[in-house]
N, C-alpha and C positions, 0 to 999 in steps of 0.2 A: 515237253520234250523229254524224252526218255534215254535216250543215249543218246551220242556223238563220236560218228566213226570218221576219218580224217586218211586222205591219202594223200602223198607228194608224189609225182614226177619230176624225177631230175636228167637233164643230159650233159653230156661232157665235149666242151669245145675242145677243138686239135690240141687246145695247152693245156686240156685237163682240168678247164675251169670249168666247176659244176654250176649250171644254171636251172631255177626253177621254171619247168615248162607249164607246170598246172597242182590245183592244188583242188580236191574235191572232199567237201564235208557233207557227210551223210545225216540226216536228223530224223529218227525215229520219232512219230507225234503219235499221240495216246492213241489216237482211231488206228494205229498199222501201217500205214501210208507212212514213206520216205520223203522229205523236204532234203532236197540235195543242192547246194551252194557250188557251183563251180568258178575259179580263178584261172584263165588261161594267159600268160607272160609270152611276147617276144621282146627280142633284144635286136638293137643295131649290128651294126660289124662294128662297133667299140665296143660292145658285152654288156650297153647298157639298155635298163629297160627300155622300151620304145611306145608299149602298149598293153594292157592290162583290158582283159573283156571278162565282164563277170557275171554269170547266167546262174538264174532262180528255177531250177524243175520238181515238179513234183512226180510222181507215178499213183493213175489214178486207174483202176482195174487193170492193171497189167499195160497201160500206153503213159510213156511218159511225156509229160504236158509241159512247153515250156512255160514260166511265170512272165520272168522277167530278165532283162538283157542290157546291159548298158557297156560302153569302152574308154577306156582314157588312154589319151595319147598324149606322150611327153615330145618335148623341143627341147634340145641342146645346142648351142653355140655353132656346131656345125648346119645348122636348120636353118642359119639366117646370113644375110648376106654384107651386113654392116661392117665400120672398120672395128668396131669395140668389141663384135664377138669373132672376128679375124684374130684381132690380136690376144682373146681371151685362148682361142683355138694353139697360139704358136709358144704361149707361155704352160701348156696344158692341160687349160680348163676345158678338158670336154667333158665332163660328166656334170657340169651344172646345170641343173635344167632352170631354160630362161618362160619355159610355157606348155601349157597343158590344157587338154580339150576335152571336154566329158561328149563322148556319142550315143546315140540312140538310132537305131535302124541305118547305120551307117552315113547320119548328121549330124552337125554340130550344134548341140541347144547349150552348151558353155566355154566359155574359156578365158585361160588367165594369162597374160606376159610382164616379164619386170626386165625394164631394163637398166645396163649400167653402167657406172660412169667409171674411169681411171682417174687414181686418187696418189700421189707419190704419198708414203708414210714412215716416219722412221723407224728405226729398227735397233734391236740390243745394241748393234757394232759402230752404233754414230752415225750409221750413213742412210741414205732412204732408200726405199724400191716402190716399182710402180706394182697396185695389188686394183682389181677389177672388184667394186663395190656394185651392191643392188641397189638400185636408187628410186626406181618408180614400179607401181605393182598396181599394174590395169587389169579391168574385169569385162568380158563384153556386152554388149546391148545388142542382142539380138532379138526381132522380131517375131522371126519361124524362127526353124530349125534349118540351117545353110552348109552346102556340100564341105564336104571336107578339105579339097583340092581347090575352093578356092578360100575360103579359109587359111588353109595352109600357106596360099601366095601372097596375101598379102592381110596379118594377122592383127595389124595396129589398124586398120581401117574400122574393124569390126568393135573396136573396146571404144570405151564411154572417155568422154574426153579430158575427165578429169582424174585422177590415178587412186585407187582405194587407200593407197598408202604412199606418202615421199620423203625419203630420207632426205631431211635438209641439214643436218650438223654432223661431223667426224672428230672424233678428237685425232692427236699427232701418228697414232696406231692405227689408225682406221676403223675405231669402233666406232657406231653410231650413237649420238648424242643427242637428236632431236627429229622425230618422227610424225609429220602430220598426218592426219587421218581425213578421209572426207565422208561427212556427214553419215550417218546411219552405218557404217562401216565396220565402228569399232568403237574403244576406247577413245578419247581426247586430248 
């Protein structure tokens, strides 16, 4: 690779929040030929991301050829209809993202959700508050590749039944203290 040219798109919400729309790397390769990387962002009506689709083209005699194409699509607390991400929503946790879903030809061949638990924990001033911890973090088992819309209905059917990861200990703070893993995952 011989250079690297890089452009941003930004727009500007009604309050003047800058949001990245897209993000295009150029890569000059030794034969002349352009490897160009593109990043394209939308966001919710809360400003956050929502989805991320990222295309590989090259240009080969003057037609540009796409490579490759994939999307990940994020879930927030508003995505789900439980009472732990109701109440994560009235406290205003909505930018946590509770799940994510890598696409291909507009299917889902992955995806990850954690869910979590409310923990009362104390605090500098003596007294305790209720704080919304991660507690389990499922991977799915999919066999194809499965529509998005039903996926997106009902996202816990689709994950493997045992959790990649489960916070089982908190100390008084709410940090975690002991984390199982299951098998081939991770660490132990």
């Amino acid at each position: 690779v011989n250079n690297l040219i890089v452009f941003a798109a930004y727009v500007k919400h009604p309050c003047d929040y800058p949001a990245l729309i897209s993000k295009v790397e150029e890569h000059l390769m030794d034969d002349g030929t352009y490897l160009t990387d593109v990043q394209e962002y939308t966001y919710n009506n809360l400003r956050l991301p929502e989805s991320v689709k990222q295309l590989r083209k090259v240009v080969i005699s003057g037609a540009e050829v796409e490579l490759d194409s994939s999307t990940e699509v994020f879930r927030y607390p508003k995505d789900r209809t439980d009472s732990i991400s109701a109440q994560m929503q009235e406290v205003g946790m909505h930018g946590v993202q509770v799940g994510k879903m890598a696409l291909r030809d507009g299917l889902v061949i992955q995806g990850t959700e954690t869910t979590f638990i409310d923990r009362e924990v104390d605090t500098d001033t003596e007294t305790t508050r209720t704080v919304f911890l991660p507690e389990k973090t499922f991977s799915s088992q999919l066999d194809a590749p499965e529509a998005l819309s039903a996926f997106q209905s009902s996202p816990m059917s689709y994950m493997k039944p045992c959790p990649d990861a489960h916070a089982k200990a908190w100390d008084s703070r709410g940090n975690v203290r002991f984390v199982g893993f299951r098998k081939g995952t991770g660490s132990e």
